[in-house]
N, C-alpha and C positions, 0 to 999 in steps of 0.2 A: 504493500500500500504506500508506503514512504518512496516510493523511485515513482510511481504513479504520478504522485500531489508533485514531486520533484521536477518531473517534465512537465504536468499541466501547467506549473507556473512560469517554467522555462516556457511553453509555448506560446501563454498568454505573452509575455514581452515580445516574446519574436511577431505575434501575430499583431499586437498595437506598435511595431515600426512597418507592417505591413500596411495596416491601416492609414497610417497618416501619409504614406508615400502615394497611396490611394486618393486621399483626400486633396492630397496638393496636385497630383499630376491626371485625375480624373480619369484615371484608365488603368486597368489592374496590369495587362501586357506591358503595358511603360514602367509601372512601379516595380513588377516582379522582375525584370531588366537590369534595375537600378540595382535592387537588391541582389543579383545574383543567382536567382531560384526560378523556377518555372513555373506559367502562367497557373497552373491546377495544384500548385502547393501554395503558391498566395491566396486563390482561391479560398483552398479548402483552411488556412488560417484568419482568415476573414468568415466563414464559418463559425469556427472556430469561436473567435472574441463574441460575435453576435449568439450561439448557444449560452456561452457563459454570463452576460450582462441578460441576456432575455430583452433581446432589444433589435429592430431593423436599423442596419447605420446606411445603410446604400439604397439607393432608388437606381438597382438593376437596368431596369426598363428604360432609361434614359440616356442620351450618347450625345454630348459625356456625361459619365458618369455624375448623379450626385449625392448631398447627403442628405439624409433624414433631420428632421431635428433634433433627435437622439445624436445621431452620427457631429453635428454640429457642435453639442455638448462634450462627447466625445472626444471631439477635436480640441478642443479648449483643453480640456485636462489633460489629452495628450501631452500638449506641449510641455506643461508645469511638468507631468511625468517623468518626458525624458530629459529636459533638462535635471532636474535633479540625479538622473543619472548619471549623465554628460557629469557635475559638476561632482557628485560620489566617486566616479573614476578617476576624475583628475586630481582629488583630492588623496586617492589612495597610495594614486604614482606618484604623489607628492610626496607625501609621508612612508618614508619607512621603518616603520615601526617602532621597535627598541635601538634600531644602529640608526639614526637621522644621520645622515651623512654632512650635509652642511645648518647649521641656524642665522638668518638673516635679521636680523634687529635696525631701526630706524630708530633715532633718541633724540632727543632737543642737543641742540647743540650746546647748552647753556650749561648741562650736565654730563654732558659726554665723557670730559676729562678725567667728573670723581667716577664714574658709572663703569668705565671702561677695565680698569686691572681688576677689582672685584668679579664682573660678568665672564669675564675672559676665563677667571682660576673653575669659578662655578659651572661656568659651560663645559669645559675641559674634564672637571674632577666630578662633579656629579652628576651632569648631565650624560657625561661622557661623547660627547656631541665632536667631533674631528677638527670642525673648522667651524669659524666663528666670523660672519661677514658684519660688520659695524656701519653706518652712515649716521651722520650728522647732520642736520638741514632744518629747514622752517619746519613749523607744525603743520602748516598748511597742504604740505604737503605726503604728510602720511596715511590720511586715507584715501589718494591715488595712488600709492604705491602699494598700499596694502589690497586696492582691488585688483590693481594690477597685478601680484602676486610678485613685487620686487621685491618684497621685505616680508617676511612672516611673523614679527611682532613688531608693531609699536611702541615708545614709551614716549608718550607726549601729553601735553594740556590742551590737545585738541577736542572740543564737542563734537562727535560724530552724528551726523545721522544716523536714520534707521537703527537705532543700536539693537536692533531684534538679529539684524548680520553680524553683529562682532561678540566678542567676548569680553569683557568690559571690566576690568581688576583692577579700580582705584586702590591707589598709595598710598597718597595726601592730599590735606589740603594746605594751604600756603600762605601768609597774610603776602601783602602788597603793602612796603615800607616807604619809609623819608630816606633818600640817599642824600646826604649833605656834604661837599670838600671838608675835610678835616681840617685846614684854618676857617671857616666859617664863624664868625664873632655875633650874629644876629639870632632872634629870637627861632626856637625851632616850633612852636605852638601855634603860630601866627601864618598860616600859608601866603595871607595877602601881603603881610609883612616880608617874607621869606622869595614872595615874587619880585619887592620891589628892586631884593638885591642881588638876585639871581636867574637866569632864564630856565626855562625846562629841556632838558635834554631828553627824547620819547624816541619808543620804538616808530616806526613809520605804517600809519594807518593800512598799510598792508598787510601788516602780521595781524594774526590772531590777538597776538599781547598790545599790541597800541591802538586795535580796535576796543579791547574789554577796555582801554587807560579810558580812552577821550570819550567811551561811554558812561563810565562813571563817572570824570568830570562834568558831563554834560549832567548830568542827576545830581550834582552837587553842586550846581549854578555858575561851576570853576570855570575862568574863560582863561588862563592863564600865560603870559608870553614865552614863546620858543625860539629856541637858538638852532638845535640841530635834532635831526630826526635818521635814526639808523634802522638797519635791519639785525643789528648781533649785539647781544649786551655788553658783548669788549667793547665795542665802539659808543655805546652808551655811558657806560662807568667811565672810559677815556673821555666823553664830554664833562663828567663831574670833576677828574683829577686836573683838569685845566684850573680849576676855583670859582669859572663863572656859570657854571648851569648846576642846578637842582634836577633829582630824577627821582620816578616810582616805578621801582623792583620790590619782585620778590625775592627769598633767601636762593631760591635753585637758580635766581638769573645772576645773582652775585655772589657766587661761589667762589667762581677762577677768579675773579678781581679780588675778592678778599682772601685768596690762600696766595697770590700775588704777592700780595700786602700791598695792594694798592691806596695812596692816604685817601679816606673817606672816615662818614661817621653816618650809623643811623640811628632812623627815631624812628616812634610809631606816626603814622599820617596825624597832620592837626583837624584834619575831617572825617566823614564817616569812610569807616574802612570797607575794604574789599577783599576779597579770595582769587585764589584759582587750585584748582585739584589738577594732580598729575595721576597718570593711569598707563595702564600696563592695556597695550587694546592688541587684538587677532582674528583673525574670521572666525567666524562664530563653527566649532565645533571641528575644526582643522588639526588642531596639536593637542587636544587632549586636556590633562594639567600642566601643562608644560606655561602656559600664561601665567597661573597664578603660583607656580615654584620662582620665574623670571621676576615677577613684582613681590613676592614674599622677599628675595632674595635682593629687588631694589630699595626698595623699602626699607631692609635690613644697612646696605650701605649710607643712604639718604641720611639715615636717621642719627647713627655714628658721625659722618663728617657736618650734620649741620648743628646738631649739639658741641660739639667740639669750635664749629665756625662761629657758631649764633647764639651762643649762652644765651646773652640779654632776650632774646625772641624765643629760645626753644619753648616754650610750655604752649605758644600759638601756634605751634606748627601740627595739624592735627594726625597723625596715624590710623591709617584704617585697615581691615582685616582680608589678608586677598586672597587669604581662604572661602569667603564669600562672593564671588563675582558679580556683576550686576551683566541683565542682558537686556 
């Protein structure tokens, strides 16, 4: 009985890519062509599906062929069908199993530096993973890489969409600080005060991060004057260490400038504060646990270098559990 149920399910697939070659090309001798089999085995698999659904998909009698409104229906879920096959196979050739031959990681660039020799030992000794491909870049750009399939994890402060496609194992979450020059002699409670003797140094309204700034100044009625606007927080922190711009970072975007010991000084904002969460993201259902061992595991380094970085801030910097993923 079990080789029976074996082939009739094997047949039912063979027979719904029979079908659909049907439904597009409207003639069973074109379709069974396509496929490689002959006209009276596509036939008789077209049989086949319509026995088992209890349903007419074809209106025979007509040339060309067409469908039923069953058969239309049909069609519709066809496609969802095989695509998700299409996209189970690709994903199996992807993955191999317990020996993953390569792990691809995308990471903010702001974190790279601390992120990088920890993940590397972790990859290598627990993972046991060969090789270990790293990139650096905007956040912007990791969930077209990740649909692309150029990167198989993300570690970014990007808001995805759709998150019902990803695997989603927040970190942290992060205040957003006062970066001041370290000779700075003026009030640091006073933003308007703080503006008058200094300009703002911002990421540039095309990242993610100086879209979340200048939206929250906008909510805080801040109109505030600029000097320079970048796309990498080295370039940002170098507009503070000049002594005439002010900037709003968080702890993960002034990392490398404060293990630099670049001079600076921070405060908390003298307005209403703001966040952002870092997260470990992957297509949804592709590697397994392997997301949330990568963000257990980021997590774990984060949290050491920025207590160690950020005494005066650590108790804000919030931790969360990536044993729990969100989807």
């Amino acid at each position: 009985m079990r080789s029976e149920r074996n082939e009739t399910d094997i047949n039912l697939f063979r027979a719904l890519e029979v079908f659909m070659a049907v439904a597009e090309m409207r003639q069973v001798t074109a379709a069974a062509l396509a496929l490689g089999m002959t006209q009276s085995a596509a036939s008789q698999h077209l049989k086949n599906l319509e026995t088992a659904f209890g349903v007419v998909l074809l209106n025979r009698g007509q040339r060309p062929i067409s469908l039923t409104h069953a058969g239309e229906v049909f069609q519709r879920h066809g496609f969802r069908i095989l695509n998700e096959i299409d996209d189970l196979k690709s994903n199996l050739r992807h993955l191999s199993a317990a020996a993953m031959p390569v792990l691809r990681i995308g990471m903010l660039a702001s974190i790279a530096t601390t992120l990088t020799p920890g993940l590397f030992d972790f990859v290598e000794n627990d993972l046991k993973v060969p090789e270990l491909i790293l990139s650096a870049g905007l956040t912007s750009d990791h969930q077209n890489l990740l649909n692309g399939r150029q990167i198989d994890i993300a570690v970014t402060s990007e808001q995805f969409l759709n998150t019902e496609d990803y695997d989603v194992c927040t970190i942290l979450e992060e205040p957003f600080l006062l970066v001041l020059p370290e000779n700075y002699k003026g009030p640091e409670d006073d933003i308007h005060a703080i503006s008058k003797q200094l300009s703002l140094v911002r990421f540039s309204a095309a990242t993610p991060v100086g879209r979340r700034t200048d939206q929250h100044l906008r909510r805080c009625r801040l109109n505030l004057p600029r000097a320079i606007e970048a796309d990498r927080s080295s370039m940002v922190v170098a507009g503070v260490v000049t002594g005439k711009c002010f900037a709003i970072l968080t702890p993960s975007l002034l990392i490398d400038g404060v293990a630099e010991g670049m001079p600076m000084r921070l405060a908390p904002l003298p307005f209403a504060g703001f966040r952002r969460g870092i997260q470990v993201v992957a297509r949804r259902g592709d590697l397994g646990d392997l997301p949330v061992r990568i963000a257990q595991e980021c997590r774990k380094i984060l949290q050491h270098h920025f207590h160690s970085r950020f005494p005066d801030f650590a108790d804000q910097i919030l931790y969360h559990d990536a044993a729990n993923p969100l989807h």
